[in-house]
ZAGUSE-346581 format. One line per 4 residues: number of its first residue (from 1); their letters; for each residue x, y, z of N, C-alpha, C. Coordinates in steps of 0.2 Angstrom, whole numbers. Layout:
BEGIN
NUM> A> X,Y,Z,X,Y,Z,X,Y,Z | ...
//
This chain:
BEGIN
1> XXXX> 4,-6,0,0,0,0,4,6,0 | 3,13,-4,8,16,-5,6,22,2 | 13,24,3,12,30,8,9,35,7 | 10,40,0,6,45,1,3,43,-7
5> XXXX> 1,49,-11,-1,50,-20,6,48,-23 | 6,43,-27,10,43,-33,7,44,-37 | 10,49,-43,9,52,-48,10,50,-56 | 18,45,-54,21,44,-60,17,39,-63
9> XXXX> 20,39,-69,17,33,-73,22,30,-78 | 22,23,-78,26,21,-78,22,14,-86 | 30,15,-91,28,10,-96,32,0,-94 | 26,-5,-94,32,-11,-92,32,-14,-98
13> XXXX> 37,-14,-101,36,-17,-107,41,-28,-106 | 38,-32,-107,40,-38,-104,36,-42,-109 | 41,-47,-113,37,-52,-119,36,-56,-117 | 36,-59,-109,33,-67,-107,27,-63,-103
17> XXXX> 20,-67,-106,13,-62,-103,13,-65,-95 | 17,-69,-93,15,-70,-88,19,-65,-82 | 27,-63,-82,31,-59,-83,29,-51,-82 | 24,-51,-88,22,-44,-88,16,-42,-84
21> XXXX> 10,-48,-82,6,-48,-78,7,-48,-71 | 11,-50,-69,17,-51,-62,16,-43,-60 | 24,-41,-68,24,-32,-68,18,-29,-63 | 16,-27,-70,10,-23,-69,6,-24,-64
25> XXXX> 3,-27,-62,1,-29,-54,5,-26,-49 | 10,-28,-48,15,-26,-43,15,-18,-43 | 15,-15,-50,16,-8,-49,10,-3,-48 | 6,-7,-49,-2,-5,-48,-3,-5,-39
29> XXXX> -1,-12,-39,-3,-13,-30,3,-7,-27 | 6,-4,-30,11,3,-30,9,7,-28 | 4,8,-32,3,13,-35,2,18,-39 | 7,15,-43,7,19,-50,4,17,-55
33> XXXX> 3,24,-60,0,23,-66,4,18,-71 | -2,12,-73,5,9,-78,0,8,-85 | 6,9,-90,3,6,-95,8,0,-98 | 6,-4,-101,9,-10,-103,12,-13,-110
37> XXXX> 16,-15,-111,17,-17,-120,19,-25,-118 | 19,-29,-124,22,-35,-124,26,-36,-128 | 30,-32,-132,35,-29,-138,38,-24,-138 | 43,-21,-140,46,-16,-140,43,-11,-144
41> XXXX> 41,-13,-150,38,-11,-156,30,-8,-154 | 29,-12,-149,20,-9,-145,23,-3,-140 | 29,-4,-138,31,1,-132,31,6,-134 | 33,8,-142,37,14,-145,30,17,-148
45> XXXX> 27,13,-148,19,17,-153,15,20,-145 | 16,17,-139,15,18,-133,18,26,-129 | 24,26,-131,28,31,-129,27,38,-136 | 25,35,-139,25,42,-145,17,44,-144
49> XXXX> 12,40,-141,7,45,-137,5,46,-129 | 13,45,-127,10,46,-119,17,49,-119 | 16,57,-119,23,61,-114,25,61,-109 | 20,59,-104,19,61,-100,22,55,-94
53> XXXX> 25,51,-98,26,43,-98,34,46,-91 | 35,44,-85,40,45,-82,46,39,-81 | 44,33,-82,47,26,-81,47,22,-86 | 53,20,-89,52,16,-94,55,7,-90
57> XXXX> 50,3,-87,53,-4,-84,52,-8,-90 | 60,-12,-93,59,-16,-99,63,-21,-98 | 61,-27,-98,68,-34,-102,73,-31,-104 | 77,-34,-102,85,-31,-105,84,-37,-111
61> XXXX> 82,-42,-113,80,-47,-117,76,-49,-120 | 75,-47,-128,67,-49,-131,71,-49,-137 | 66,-54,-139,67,-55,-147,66,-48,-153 | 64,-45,-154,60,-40,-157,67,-34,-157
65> XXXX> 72,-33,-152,76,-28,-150,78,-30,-143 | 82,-28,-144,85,-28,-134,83,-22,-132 | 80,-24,-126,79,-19,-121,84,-11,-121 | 89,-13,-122,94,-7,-122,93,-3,-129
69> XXXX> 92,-4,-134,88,-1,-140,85,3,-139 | 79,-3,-138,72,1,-135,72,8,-131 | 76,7,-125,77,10,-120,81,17,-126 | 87,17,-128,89,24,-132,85,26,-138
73> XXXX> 81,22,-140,76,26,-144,69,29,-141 | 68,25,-134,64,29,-128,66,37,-128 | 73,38,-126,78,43,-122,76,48,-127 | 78,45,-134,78,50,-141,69,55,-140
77> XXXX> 66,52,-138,58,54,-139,57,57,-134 | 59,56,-128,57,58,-120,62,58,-117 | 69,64,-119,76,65,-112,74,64,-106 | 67,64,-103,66,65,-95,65,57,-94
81> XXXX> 63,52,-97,60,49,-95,70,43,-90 | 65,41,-86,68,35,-82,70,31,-84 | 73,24,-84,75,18,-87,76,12,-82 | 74,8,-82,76,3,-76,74,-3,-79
85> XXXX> 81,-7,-81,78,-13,-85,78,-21,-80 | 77,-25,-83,77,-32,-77,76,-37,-84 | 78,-41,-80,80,-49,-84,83,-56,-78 | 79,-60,-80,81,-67,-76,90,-68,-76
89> XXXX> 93,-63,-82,100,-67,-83,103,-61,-77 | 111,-64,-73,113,-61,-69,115,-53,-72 | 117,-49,-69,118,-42,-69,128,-43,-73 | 132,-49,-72,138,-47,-73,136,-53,-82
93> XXXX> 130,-58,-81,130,-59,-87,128,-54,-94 | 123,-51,-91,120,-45,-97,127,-39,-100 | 130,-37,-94,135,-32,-94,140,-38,-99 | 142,-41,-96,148,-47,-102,147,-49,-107
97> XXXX> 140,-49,-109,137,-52,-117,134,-45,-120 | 136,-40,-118,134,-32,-119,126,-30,-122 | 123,-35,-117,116,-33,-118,114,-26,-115 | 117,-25,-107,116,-19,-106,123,-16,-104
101> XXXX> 124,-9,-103,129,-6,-100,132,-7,-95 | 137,-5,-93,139,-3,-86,136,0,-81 | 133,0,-74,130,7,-73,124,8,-73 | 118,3,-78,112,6,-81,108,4,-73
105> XXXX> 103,5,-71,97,3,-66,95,-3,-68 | 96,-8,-63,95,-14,-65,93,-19,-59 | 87,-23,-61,84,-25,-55,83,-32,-57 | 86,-37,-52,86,-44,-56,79,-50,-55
109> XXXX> 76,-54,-59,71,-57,-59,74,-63,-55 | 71,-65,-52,62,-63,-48,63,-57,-42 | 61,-54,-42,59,-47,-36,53,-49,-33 | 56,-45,-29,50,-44,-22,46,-39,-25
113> XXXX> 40,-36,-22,36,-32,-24,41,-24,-17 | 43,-27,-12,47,-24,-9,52,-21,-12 | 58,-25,-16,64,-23,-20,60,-19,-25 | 56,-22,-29,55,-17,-35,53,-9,-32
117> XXXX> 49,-8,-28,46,-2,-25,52,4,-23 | 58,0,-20,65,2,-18,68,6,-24 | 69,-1,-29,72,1,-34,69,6,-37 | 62,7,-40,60,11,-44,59,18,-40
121> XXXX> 58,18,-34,56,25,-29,64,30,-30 | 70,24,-29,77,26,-29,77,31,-37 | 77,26,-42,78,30,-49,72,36,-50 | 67,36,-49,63,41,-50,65,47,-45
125> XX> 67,46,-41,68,50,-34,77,54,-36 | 80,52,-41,87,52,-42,85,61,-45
//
C-alpha cells in the first residue's frame, strides 16, 4: 500500500505475458499509473502517445530488439523519461554479453514487490 499519492506513470514493457502480468500488478498494488506493451515495437507506438510517460521498466532481453535499444530510442523521444531494465540473466551476465551497459538501473528477476518499490522509488527520486 503506497504511503502518500504517486503520480508517476510508468511504461512495463515484458514479452513473457505472464512476466508482464506479475509487472504490472506489482506496480499497480504501488501505486502507479501503468501502462503495458508485450514488444518493444508496441512500447514505441505507446511512448510516441504518452509524454507524460515518467518510467520506462523493460527486459533487458526480447526477441524483437533488446531492451537497451528500446530504452535509447525511448531517451531520443522523452530526455526525461527514467529507465530501469530487469532480466532473469545475472547483472555481470547481461553487462559481459553487452546486452546492457555498465552502470544502467538494474533489477534482477524474480523481485520482491518490496525490491521493486525500492528500486523504482530510488531511480525516479534520483
Amino acid at each position: 500500500m503506497p504511503l502518500g499519492k504517486i503520480t508517476e506513470t510508468v511504461l512495463v514493457v515484458e514479452d513473457e505475458e505472464r512476466m508482464l502480468r506479475v509487472s504490472c500488478d506489482a506496480f499497480k498494488e504501488l501505486g502507479y499509473t501503468v501502462l503495458q506493451a508485450s514488444s518493444p515495437n508496441q512500447a514505441l507506438r505507446i511512448i510516441d502517445h504518452h509524454p507524460e510517460l515518467q518510467l520506462l521498466f523493460t527486459d533487458g532481453v526480447m526477441p524483437e530488439m533488446s531492451g537497451r535499444v528500446l530504452a535509447d530510442t525511448a531517451l531520443a523521444k522523452l530526455p526525461h523519461l527514467k529507465v530501469v531494465f530487469t532480466t532473469g540473466f545475472s547483472r555481470n551476465a547481461v553487462i559481459h554479453n553487452n546486452i546492457l551497459d555498465n552502470g544502467v538501473n538494474f533489477l534482477a528477476k524474480p523481485f520482491t514487490i518490496s525490491q521493486l518499490a525500492q528500486k523504482i522509488r530510488s531511480v525516479l527520486d534520483a
